[in-house]
GUDOTOR-872935 format. One record per residue: residue in one letter; x, y, z of N, C-alpha, C, O in turn. Coordinates in steps of 0.02 Angstrom, whole numbers, plus 32768, in hexadecimal, padded with zeros to 4 digits. Example, Ala and Ser with C-alpha at 12.3 -4.5 7.8 and 13.67 -1.06 7.14 Angstrom:
// GUDOTOR-872935
a82947EE4818682677F1F818682947F5B818682C87F5A81A7;s82827F90816282AC7FCB816582858002818A829E80398192;
//
This chain:
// GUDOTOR-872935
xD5484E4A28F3D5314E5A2936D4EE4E7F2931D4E04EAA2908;xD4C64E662965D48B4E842961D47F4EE2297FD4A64F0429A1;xD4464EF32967D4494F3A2984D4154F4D29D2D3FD4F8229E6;xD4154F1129EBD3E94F1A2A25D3ED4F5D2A58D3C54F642A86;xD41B4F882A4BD43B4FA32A74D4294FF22A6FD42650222A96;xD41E4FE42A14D412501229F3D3F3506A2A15D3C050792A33;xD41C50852A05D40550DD2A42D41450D42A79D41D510A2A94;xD421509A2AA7D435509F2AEED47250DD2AF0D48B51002AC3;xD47950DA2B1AD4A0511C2B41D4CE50FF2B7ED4AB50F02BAE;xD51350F32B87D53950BA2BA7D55B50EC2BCFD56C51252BBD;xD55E50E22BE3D5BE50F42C2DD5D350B52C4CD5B150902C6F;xD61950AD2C38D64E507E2C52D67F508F2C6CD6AF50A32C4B;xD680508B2CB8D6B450B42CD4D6DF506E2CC3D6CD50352CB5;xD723508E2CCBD77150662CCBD76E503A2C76D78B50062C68;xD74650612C4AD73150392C14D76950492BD2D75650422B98;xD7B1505F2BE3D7DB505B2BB8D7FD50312B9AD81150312B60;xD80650002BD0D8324FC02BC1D8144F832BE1D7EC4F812C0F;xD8314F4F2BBBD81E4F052BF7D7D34EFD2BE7D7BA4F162BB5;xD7B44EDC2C12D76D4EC22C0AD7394EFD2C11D7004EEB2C06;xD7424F492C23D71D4F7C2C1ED7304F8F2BD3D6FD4F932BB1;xD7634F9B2BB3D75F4F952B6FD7384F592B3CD7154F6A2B0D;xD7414F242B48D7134EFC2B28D6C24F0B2B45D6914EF12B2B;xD6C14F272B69D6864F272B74D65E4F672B55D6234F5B2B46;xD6794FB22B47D6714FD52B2CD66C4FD42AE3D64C50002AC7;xD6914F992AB8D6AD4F882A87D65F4F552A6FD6424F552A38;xD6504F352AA2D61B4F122A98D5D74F292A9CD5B04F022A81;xD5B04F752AC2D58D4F8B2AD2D5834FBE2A9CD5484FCF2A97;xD5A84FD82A78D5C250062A24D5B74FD229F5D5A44FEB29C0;xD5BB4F9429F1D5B04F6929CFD56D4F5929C4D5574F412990;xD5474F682A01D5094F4B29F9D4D24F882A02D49B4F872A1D;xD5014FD129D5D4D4500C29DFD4C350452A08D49A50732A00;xD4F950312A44D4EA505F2A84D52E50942A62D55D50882A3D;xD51650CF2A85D53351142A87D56751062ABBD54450FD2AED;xD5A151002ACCD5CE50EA2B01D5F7512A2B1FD61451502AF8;xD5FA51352B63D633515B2B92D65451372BACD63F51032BC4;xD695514B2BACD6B551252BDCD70451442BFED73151642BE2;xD6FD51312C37D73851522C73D777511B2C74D77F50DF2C7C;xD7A0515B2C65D7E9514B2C61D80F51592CA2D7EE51892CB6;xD83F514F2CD1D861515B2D0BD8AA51872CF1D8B251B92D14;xD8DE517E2CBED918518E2CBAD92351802C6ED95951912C55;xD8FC51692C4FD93B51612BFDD8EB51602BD3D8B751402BCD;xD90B51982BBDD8D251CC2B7CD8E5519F2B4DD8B251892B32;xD91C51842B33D91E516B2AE9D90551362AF5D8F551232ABD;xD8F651132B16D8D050CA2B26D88950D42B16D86A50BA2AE8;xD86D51092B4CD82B510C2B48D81851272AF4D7EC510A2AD5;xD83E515E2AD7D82F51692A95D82151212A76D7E851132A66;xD85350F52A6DD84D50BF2A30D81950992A56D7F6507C2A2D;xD807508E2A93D7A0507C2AA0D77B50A02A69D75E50832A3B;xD77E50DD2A71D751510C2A61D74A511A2A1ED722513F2A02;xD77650F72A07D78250F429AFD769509E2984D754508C294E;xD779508529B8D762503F29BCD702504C29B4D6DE503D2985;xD6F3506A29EDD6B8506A29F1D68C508D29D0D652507A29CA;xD6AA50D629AFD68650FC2970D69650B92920D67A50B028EA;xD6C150A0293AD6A9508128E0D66E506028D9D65C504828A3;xD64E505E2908D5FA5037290FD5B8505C28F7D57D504E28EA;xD5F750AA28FAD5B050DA28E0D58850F32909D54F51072900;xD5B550F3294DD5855106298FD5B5514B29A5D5E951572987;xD59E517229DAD5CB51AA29EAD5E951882A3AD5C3516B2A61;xD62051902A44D64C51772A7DD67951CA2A94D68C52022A85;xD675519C2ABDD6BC51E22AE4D6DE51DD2B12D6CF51A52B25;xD70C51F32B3AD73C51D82B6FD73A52032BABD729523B2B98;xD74552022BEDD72352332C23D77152092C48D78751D02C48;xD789524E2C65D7D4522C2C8DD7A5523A2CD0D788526F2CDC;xD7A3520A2CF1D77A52012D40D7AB51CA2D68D7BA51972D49;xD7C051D12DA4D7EA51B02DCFD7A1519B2DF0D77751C82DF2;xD78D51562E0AD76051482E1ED75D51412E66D72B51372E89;xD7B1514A2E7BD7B5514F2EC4D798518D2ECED78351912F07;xD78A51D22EA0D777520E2EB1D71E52102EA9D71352072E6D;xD6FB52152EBDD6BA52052EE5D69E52492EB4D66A523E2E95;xD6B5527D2EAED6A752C02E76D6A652BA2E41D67F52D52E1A;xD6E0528A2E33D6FC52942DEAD6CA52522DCED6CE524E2D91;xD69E52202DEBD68C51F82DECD633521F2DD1D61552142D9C;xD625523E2DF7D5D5526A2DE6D5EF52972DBCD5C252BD2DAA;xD63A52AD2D98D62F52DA2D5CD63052BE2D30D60352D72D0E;xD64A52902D11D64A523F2CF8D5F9522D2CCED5ED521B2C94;xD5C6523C2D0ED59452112D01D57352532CE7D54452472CC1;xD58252952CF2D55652E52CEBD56D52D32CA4D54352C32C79;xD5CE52D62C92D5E052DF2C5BD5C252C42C18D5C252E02BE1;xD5A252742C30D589524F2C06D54D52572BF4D536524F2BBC;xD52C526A2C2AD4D352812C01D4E052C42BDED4B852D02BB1;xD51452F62BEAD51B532E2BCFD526531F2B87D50853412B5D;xD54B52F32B76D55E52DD2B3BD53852BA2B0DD53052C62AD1;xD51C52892B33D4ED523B2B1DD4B2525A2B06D496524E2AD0;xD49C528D2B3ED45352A22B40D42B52822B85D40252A42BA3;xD440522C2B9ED428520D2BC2D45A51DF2BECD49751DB2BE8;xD43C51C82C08D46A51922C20D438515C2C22D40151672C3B;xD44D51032BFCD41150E52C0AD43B508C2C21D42150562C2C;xD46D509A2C1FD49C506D2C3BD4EA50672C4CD51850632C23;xD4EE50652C9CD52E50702CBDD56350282CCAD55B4FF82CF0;xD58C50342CA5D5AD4FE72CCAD5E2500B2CF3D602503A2CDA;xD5F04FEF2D44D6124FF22D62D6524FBD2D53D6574F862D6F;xD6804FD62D23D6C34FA32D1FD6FE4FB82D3ED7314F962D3A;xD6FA4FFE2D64D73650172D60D7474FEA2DBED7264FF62DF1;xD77C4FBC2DB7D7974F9D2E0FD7DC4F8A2DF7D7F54F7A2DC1;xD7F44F922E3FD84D4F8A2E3CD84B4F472E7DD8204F422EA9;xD8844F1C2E72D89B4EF32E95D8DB4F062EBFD90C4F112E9B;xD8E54F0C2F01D9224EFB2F25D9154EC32F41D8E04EB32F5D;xD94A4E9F2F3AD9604E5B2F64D9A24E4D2F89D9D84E432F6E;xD9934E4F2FD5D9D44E522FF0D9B34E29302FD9794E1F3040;xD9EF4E183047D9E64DE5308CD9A84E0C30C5D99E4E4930C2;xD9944DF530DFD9694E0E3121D9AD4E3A313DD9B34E75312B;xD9D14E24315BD9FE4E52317DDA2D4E92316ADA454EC0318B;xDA2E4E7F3128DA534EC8310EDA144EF430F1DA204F2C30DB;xD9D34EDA30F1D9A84EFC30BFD99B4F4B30F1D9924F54312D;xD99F4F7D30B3D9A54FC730C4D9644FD230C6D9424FBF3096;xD9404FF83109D9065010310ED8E2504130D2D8A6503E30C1;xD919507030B7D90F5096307BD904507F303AD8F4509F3007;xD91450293047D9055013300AD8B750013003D89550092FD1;xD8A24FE1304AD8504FCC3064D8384FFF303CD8144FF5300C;xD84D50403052D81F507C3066D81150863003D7D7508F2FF0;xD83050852FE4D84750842FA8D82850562F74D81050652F3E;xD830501C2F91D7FA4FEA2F71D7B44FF02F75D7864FEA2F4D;xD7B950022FC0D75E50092FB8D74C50442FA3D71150432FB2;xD75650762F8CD75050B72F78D74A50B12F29D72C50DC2F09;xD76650812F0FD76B50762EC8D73A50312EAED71F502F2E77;xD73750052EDBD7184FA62EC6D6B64FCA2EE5D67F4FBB2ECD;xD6C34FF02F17D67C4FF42F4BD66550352F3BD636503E2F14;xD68750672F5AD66550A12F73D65850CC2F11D61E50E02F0C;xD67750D42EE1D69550D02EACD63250C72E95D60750F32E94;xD62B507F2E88D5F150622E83D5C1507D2E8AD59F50912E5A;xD5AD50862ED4D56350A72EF1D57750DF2ECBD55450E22E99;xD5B0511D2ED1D59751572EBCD59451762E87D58B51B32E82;xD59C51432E4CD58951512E08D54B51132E04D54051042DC9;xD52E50F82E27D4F150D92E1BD4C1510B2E41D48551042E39;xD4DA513D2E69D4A6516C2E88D49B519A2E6AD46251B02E6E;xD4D051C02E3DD4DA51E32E07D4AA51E22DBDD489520D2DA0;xD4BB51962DB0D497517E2D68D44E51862D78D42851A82D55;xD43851632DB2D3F251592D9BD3C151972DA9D38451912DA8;xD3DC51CA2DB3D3C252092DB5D3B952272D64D39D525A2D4F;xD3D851FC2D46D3CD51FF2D07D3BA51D72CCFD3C951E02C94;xD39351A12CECD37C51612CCDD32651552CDCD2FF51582D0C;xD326514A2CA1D2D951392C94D2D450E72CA3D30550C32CA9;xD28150CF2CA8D28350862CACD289505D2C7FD26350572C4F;xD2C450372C8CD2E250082C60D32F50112C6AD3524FDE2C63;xD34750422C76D38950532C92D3AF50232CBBD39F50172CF5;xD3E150072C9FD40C4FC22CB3D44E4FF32CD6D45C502E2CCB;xD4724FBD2D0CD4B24FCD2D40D4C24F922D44D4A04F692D63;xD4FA4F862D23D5324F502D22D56D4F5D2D52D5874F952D50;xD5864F292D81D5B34F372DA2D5E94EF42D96D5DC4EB82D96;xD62D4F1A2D8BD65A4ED72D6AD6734EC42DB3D6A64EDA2DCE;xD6384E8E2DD4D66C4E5F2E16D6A34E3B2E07D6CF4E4A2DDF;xD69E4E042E2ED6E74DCF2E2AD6C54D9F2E31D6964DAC2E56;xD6C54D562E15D6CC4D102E42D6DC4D122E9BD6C94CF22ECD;xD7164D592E87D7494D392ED9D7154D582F02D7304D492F37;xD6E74D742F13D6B44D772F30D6964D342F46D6664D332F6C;xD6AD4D0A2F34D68C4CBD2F37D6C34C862F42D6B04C4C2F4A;xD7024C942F42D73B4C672F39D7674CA62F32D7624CD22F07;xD79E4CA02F6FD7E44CA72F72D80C4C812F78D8224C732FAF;xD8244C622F3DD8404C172F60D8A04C392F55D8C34C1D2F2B;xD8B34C5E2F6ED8F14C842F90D8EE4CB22FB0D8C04CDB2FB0;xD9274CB02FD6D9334CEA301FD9444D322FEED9584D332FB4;xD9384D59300ED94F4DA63002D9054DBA2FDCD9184DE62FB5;xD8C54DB22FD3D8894DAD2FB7D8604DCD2FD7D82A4DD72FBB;xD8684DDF3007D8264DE83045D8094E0D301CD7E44DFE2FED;xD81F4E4D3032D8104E8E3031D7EB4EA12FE2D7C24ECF2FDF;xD7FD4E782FA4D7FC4E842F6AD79C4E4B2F74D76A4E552F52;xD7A04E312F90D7694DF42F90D73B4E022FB5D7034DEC2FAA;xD7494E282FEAD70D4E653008D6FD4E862FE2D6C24E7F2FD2;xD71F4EB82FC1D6FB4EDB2F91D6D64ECE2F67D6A74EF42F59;xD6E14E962F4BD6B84E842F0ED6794E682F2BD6444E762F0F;xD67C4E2F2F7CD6424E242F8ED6174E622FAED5DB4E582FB4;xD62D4E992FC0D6144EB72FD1D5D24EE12F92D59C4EF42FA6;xD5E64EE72F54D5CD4EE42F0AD5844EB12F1ED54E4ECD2F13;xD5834E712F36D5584E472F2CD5234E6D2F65D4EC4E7D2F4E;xD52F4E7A2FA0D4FD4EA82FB5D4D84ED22FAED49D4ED52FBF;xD4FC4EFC2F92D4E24F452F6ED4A24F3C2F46D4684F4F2F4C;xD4C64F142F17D48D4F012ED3D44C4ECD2EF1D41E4EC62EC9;xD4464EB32F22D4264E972F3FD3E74EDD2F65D3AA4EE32F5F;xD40E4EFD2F82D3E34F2A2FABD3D34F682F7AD3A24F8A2F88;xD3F94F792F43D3DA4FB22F18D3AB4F992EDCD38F4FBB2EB0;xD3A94F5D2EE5D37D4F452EACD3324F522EC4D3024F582E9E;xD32E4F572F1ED3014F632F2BD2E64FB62F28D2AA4FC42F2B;xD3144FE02F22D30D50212F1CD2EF50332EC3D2C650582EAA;xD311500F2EB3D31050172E4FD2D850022E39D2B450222E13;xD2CE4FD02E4CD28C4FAC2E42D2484FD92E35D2304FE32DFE;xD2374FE92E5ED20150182E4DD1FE503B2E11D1C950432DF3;xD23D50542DFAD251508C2DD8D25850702D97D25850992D69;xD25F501A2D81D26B4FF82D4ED2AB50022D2CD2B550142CF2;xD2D64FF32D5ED32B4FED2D58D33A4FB32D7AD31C4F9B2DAA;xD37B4F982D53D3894F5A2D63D3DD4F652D87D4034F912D73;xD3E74F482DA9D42F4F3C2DCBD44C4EFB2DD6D4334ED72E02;xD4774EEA2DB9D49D4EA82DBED4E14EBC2DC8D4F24EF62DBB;xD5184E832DE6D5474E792DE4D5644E2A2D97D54C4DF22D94;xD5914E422D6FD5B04E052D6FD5FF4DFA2D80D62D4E222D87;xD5FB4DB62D83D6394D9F2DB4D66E4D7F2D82D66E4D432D8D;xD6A14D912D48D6C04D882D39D7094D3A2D6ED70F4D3D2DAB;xD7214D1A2D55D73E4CF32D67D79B4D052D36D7AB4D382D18;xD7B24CE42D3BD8014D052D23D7F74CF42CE3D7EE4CBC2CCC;xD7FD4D522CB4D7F64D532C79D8494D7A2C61D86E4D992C87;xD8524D702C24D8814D832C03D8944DDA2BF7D87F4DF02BC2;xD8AA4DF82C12D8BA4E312C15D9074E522BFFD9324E2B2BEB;xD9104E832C01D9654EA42C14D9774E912C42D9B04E7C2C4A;xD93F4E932C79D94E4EAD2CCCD9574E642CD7D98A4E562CF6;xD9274E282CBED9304DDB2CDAD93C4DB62C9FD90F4D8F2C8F;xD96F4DB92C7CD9714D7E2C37D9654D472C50D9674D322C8A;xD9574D2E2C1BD93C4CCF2C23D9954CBC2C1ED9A14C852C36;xD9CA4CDB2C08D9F44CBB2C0BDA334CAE2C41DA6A4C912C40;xDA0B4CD42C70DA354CE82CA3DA354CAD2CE2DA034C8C2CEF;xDA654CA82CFEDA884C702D40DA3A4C6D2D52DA164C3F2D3E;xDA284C982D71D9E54CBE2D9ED9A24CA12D85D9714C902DA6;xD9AE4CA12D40D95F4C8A2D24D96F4C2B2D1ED9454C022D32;xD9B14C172CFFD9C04BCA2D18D99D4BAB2D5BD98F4B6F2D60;xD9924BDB2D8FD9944BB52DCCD93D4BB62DC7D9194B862DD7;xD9264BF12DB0D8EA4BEE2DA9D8BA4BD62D8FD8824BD62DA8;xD8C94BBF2D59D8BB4B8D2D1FD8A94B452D3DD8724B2B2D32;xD8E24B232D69D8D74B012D92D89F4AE72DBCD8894AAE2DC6;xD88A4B2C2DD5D8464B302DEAD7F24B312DD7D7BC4B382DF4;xD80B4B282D99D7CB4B3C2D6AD79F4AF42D44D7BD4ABF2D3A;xD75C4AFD2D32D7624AAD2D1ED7544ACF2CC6D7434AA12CA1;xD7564AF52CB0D75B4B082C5FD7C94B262C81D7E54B552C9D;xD7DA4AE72C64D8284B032C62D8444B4A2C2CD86F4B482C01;xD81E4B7F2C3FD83E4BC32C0BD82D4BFA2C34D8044BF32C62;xD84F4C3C2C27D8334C742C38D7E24C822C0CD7CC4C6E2BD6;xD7CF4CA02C32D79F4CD12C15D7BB4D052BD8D7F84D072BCC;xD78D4D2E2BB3D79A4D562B89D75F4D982B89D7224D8E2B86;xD77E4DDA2B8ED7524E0A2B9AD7254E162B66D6F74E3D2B75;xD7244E002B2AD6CC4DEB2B04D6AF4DAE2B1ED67B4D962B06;xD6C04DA12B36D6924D512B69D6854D872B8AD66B4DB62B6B;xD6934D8C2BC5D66F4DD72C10D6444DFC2BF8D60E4E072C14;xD65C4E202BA9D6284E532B7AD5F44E402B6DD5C74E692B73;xD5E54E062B5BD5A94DEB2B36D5774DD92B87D53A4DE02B81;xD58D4DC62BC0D5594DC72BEAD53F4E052C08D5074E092C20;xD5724E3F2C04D5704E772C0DD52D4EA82BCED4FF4ED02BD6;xD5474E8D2BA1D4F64EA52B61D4CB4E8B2B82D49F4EB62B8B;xD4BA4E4E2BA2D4874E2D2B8BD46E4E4A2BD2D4314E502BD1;xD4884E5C2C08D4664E7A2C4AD4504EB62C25D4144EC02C2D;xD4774EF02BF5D44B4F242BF1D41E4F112BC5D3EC4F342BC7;xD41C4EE32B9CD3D44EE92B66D3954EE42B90D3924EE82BCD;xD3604ED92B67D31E4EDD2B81D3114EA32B8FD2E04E942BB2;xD33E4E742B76D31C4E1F2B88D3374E042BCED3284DCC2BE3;xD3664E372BF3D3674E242C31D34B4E532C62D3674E662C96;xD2F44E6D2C42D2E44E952C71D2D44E6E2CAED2AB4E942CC7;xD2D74E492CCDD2B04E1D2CFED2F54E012D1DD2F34DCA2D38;xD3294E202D1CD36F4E172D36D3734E3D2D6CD3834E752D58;xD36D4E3D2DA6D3A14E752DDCD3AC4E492E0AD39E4E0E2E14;xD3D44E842E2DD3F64E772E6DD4274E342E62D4404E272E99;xD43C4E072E33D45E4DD02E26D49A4DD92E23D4AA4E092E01;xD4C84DB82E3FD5124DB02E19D52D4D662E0DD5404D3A2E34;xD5254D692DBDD5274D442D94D56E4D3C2D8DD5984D672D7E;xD5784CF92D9DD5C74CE62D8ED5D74CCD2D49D5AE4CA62D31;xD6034CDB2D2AD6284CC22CFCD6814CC42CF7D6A74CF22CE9;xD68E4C762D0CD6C84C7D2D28D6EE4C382D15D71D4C262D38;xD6D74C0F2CD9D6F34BD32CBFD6FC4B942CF0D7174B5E2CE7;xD6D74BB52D2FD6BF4B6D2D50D6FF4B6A2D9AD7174B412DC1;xD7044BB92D89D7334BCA2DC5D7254BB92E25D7454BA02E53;xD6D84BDD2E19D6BE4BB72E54D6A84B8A2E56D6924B842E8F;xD69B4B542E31D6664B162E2ED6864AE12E63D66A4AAB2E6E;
//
């Protein structure tokens, strides 16, 4: 693996497990200094963080609930305190509820968007108070921003399209400043939370024209390549990669 990355300075919120772990896993790989926010299980986030020092880089773990809007700007303080800098944020940390329109709990809305949306802006308002030009913001969207093809989705598919706005209108803010903001749009990848082997991913598969899940070093590697320097001429985009989920 190459060292393009080399001295960067990373924060990955929700970057313990699942495709925020490969992605931390992949960003240590290619030289960056990595943080990353855990919600509830320390021994998880440790074996990231052990994963990611065998690269020879310094890593560390920050317990931040991303529904908490505080714990979210100590997160981003904690990491330049540590790093020295901050010079690239990936937004991975989002939760899914899926329930019918009619039973769906307002507290859950309120909940999702607090964690998929609001979560977002305020560690991207946070970071770049501490970013020089060249400073990359990755945000892990969805496909389903683009395709819900099942009921109980709404609410989870707002959020993520709501992601495609943001990065659209802060690219114009960043810009000046020589910071880049993208979304990418992951399609159904292999997780704990979504195995490829599950009833759930069968039906989904279905839908796809590459018949497989995704894999969170597939997501990682487009995720490097937004923070390196060769996608300085990248913003405001959300780049799908989703095995042909929407096509």
């Amino acid at each position: 693996m190459n060292h393009r990355l080399a001295n960067k300075r990373a924060l990955v919120t929700g970057g313990s497990r699942g495709i925020g772990a490969a992605i931390v896993r992949r960003l240590a790989g290619e030289g960056a200094h990595v943080a990353l926010t855990y919600v509830s299980n320390p021994a998880k986030a440790d074996e990231t963080v052990q994963a990611a020092r065998a690269f020879g880089v310094k890593a560390l773990a920050v317990q931040a609930d991303s529904a908490d809007a505080a714990a979210v700007v100590a997160a981003v303080e904690k990491t330049v305190s540590e790093l020295g800098c901050i010079d690239i944020l990936v937004n991975s940390a989002g939760i899914a509820v899926i329930a019918p329109l009619d039973d769906y709990r307002l507290e859950d809305l309120d909940h999702t968007l607090a964690v998929n949306v609001r979560a977002v802006f305020v560690a991207t308002q946070a970071a770049v108070k501490h970013m020089q030009p060249g400073g990359r913001i990755i945000n892990i969207g969805s496909c389903n921003a683009e395709r819900m093809p099942f009921a109980g989705g709404g609410v989870y598919a707002m959020s993520k399209a709501a992601l495609v706005g943001l990065v659209k209108g802060l690219a114009r803010d960043l810009g000046p400043r020589g910071i880049t903001i993208n979304n990418v749009q992951p399609g159904p990848v292999d997780t704990d939370m979504n195995p490829a082997t599950s009833d759930f991913a069968k039906m989904l598969i279905q839908l796809m024209a590459l018949p497989r899940y995704g894999t969170g070093d597939e997501i990682a590697s487009l995720v490097a390549y937004l923070a390196s320097s060769e996608a300085g001429y990248v913003t405001g985009a959300s780049l799908t990669i989703d095995g042909g989920f929407t096509a």
